[in-house]
C-alpha positions, 0 to 999 in steps of 0.5 A: 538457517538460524545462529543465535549468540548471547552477548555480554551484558556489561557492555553498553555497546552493541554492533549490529551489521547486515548480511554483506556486512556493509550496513551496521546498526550500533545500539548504546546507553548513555551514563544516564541510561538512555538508549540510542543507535547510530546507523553507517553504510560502508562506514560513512555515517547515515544516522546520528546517535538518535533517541529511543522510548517513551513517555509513559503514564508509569514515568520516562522511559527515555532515561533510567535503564540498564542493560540485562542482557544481548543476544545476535541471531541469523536468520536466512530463509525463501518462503513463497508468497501466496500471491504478490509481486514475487512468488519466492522472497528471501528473508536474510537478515541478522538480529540484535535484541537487547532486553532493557530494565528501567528504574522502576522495575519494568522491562523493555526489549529493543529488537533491531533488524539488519538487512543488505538494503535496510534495517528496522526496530521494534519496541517490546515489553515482554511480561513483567512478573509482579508488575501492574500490566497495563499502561498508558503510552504520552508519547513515542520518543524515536528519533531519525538524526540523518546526518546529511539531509536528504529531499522527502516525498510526503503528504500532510497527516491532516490528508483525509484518508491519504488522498493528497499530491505528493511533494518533494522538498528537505526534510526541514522544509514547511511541510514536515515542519507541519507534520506528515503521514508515514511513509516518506520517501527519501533521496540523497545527492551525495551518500553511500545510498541515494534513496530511502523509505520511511515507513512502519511494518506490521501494525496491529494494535497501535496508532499509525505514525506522523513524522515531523521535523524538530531542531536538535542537535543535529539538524536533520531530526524526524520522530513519530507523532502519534494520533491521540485518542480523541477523548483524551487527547494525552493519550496515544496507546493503550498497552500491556506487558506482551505488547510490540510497536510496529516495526519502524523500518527504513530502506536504504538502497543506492538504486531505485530499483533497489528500494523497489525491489526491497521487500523488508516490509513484507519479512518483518511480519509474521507469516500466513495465518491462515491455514489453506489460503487458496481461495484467496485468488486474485483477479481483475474486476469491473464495476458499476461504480465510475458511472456514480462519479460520472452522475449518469448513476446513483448509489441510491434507488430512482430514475438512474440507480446503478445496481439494479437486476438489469445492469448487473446482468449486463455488467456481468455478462460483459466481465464473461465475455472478456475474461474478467473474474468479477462485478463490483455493484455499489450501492446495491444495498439498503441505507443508501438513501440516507447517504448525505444526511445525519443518519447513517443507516446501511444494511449489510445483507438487505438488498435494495428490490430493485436488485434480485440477490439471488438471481444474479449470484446464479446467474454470476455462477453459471457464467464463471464469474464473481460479484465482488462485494460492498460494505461502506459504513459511512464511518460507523466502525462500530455499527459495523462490527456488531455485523460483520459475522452477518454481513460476511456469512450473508456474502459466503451464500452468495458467492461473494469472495471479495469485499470492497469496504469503505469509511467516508467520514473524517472521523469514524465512530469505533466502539472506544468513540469517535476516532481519527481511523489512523488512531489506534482503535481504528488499526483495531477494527481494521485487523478485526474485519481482516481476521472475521473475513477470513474466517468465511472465506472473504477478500478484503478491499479497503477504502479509507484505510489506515497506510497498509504495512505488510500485513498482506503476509499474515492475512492474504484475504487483505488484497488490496487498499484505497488511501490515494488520490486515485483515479475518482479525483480525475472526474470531480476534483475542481481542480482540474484532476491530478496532474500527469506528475501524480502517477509517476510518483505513486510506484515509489512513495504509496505503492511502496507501502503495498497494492493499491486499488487505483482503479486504472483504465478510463478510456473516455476522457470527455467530462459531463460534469466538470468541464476542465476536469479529466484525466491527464492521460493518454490511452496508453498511459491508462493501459501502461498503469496496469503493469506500473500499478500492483494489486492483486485485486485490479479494477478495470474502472471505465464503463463497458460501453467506453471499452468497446470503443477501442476494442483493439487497446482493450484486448491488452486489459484483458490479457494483462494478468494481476498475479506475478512471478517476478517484478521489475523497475527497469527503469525511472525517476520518481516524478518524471516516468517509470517502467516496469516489466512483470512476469505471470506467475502462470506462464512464462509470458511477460508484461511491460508497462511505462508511464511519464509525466507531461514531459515527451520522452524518448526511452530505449527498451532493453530485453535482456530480462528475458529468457536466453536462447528463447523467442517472444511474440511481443504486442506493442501498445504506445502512443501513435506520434502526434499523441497528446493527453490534453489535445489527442489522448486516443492517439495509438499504434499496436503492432507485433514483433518478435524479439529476444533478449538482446533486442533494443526498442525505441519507445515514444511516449507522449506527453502524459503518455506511456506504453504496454507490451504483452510478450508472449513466449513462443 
């Protein structure tokens, strides 16, 4: 349904509200012509009169506009998704844009969204008859004046490919004062709402966003800081008349499992670009990848090689046997003996000789199961592109339909030069690689990525996206692995961004190559991870071998679908624990998993979600009693009931511990 209404242009003042009518966005310009909006939500402030534009190589473009004209839209429609944590989501929102000229003759159009739980904006430069098209983006001048200061969950913007611990303090503590990476998540004590989600939506063709904390006039002010083209370090985009922002969109819920449920990111971009999409299927994987993190494999040929013609049969069997739809084989190419030197050479569609291509896309056929692919680039963006057309019509012969890509370099080397990936010609490589993938039907798994923003929508074949400490840290990092803490923060600060590819499900926690180091988990933590965690691409990381030395807690990896109808956060704190409940999008059954901190809980699980009047064989998977991740991580019990939607269950969960539930409707 839409409504559309042009407003008066001699007004300076604009009033957007949401839907229910409780949130409103006021837009305005000053006597000096500098535009601002203000934010209130059950009409108590949340966001201060706060700056708007930009510093452009064509002069300020902060100051100096006239309203030309106004128009209001509703917008109210169900789309479904083609795979997600939803089947159906409701896109309801009401529309402000206000279409600006400047001084010097240019147009600029601000399009703000009003949603129940959120609003977003974008910057527009529609096409300007008679005008030089092209320009030179300094700065981006947006402010968030928060009125009362809320606590911030965030990572510095010097984290190398996102891969840090999350960390909670005011937003005018020391780390945002030193800059940190979109998205921030935000809690209040005393508001109308409690909590908040920073982030952007639908970046294509600008530099991904930093935020940090500057005194004005009122106390609590974020804006965007923006990587620089590092070869000349003044500028930060390059633009044209036609061109948009990302969508620069903050959540605003009273619940947390209000924010989760929040899907504003998704409904601000466009929907999908491809025709026919249904071979865009999700699945579980597992790979010939955490024996390199293990050093009992190489990425490299000799004496322990990984991806040999051997190991990727076994692997593939095993994937068979047990119900999974791949194998991912690293470094089964050529160029990965100069992997660690100053010459990056890798070959996209030249297997190493010790791995027979075509006898294993055969015999991966005959079993019903795919190889997933890999492309890591070493950080040469550029090199990579002049293949990729190569490197994926290699894959379609083969029947590879998912591709795990990968940039190890802090700095890639893209055909504008050596770039942060987060600057605005990596967001273009990374939507290049999208886009040329899907026209060969290829599935995109991206490591070392730029913060996913929802373009999932527009590209489906965009499954899923490293940028997290993950599960590879709990094998190396000196120090020690990522604390239980780590995994109970991630569904409310990366995650929310889109699916991450965590790789959960160690089972063997004994370490050979740092002692000290390991995951700080139980089992059932692990298991637990694979409901709490989304991607449709789901990697099940551990060695076969480790699995089948608990077959029985394996079983609930195995059954535990990627793909769902429904989603829930039943219950949580962002750092203490969190559970969730999903529904398969393929049956009426439903998941239900639960993970903490290194605090022992107590946690009483409700039913109610389920269907009335129907019965389910629950199968329960959770820490046996004297459980422990540090000192009795393999401690479990699995047991079978029957319950309903009125049945209660006292769950334990052990310290770094956690649980799982299959519920099978009878």
């Amino acid at each position: 349904m839409m409504a559309a209404m042009l407003l008066m242009a001699c007004s300076n003042s604009h009033q957007l509200k949401s839907p229910d009518g409780r949130l409103s966005v006021r837009f305005s310009l000053t006597d000096e012509g500098e535009p601002r909006y203000e934010v209130e939500k059950d009409g108590k402030a949340i966001i201060a009169a706060s700056e708007m534009g930009f510093i452009l190589d064509k002069g300020d473009f902060t100051r100096g506009f006239t309203l030309k004209d106004a128009s209001l839209t509703s917008h109210d429609e169900t789309w479904e998704t083609t795979w997600g944590e939803e089947q159906f989501i409701r896109d309801h929102h009401n529309q402000l844009a206000v279409t600006l000229q400047h001084e010097s003759g240019y147009l600029m159009r601000i399009v703000f969204r009003a949603f129940d739980d959120g609003l977003a904006f974008r910057y527009e430069w529609p096409e300007n008859e008679g005008e030089q098209t092209e320009f030179t983006l300094l700065d981006e001048v947006t402010a968030f004046h928060f009125v009362n200061e809320p606590q911030a969950w965030s990572i510095p913007w010097t984290t190398e490919y996102y891969e840090a611990l999350w960390s909670k303090e005011p937003i005018s503590g020391q780390a945002l004062r030193d800059t940190v990476c979109a998205p921030i998540t935000l809690e209040w004590a005393d508001q109308p709402i409690h909590y908040g989600f920073l982030h952007e939506a639908a970046i294509y063709d600008y530099p991904a966003s930093n935020y940090y904390y500057a005194d004005g006039a009122v106390r609590t002010y974020l804006t965007p800081w923006l990587n620089a083209d590092r070869q000349r370090l003044a500028d930060k985009a390059y633009l044209h008349c036609g061109s948009t922002t990302p969508w620069r969109m903050l959540i605003l819920t009273e619940s947390l499992p209000e924010m989760v449920a929040s899907r504003i990111m998704l409904n601000l971009n466009e929907p999908c670009a491809i025709e026919d999409p249904s071979w865009c299927k999700p699945m579980k994987f597992i790979g010939i990848w955490w024996g390199m993190h293990l050093e009992s494999m190489t990425w490299h040929q000799g004496p322990k090689h990984g991806a040999t013609t051997a190991n990727m049969k076994r692997y593939l069997e095993f994937a068979a046997e047990h119900g999974f739809g791949g194998v991912l084989a690293e470094g089964w190419n050529d160029g990965w003996q100069f992997w660690g030197t100053d010459h990056n050479d890798f070959k996209y569609d030249v297997p190493f000789d010790d791995y027979d291509i075509d006898f294993l896309a055969a015999h991966a056929r005959s079993l019903g199961v795919q190889i997933v692919g890999h492309n890591e680039t070493g950080g040469e963006a550029g090199d990579y592109e002049q293949h990729l057309d190569d490197a994926f019509a290699y894959a379609q012969k083969y029947g590879i339909h998912s591709i795990k890509t990968g940039y190890v370099s802090p700095i890639i080397a893209t055909i504008d030069g050596r770039q942060l990936n987060k600057g605005q010609s990596g967001v273009r490589h990374y939507r290049k690689v999208i886009e040329t993938a899907a026209k060969y039907q290829v599935c995109i798994d991206n490591h070392e990525p730029v913060m996913p923003s929802g373009i999932q929508r527009t590209y489906p074949n965009l499954f899923t996206q490293e940028g997290v400490r993950g599960q590879e840290w709990n094998a190396w990092s000196k120090d020690g692995g990522s604390p239980c803490e780590h995994v109970t923060v991630l569904p409310f600060t990366r995650i929310m961004a889109g699916p991450v590819d965590y790789t959960p499900g160690v089972f063997h926690f004994e370490n050979p190559i740092i002692p000290g180091t390991r995951v700080h988990a139980t089992l059932m933590n692990q298991l637990g991870l694979f409901v709490c965690f989304y991607s449709p691409l789901q990697m099940a990381c551990d060695l076969p071998e480790s699995y089948m030395e608990h077959p029985d807690a394996f079983t609930f990896i195995e059954h535990v679908p990627c793909d769902w109808k429904q989603s829930r956060l039943l219950s949580g704190v962002i750092g203490d624990y969190c559970v969730f409940a999903r529904q398969d999008r393929n049956s009426d059954n439903w998941y239900v998993g639960g993970i903490t901190d290194e605090n022992p809980r107590s946690y009483s699980l409700q039913f109610d979600f389920l269907e009335p009047d129907a019965t389910y064989s629950a199968t329960i998977y959770r820490d046996a009693a004297d459980a422990d991740w540090n000192t009795n991580p393999y401690a479990y019990e699995i047991e079978t009931m029957d319950v309903d939607c009125t049945t209660t269950l006292d769950l334990n969960m052990a310290s770094g511990g956690g649980f799982a539930i299959e519920l099978l409707k009878k």
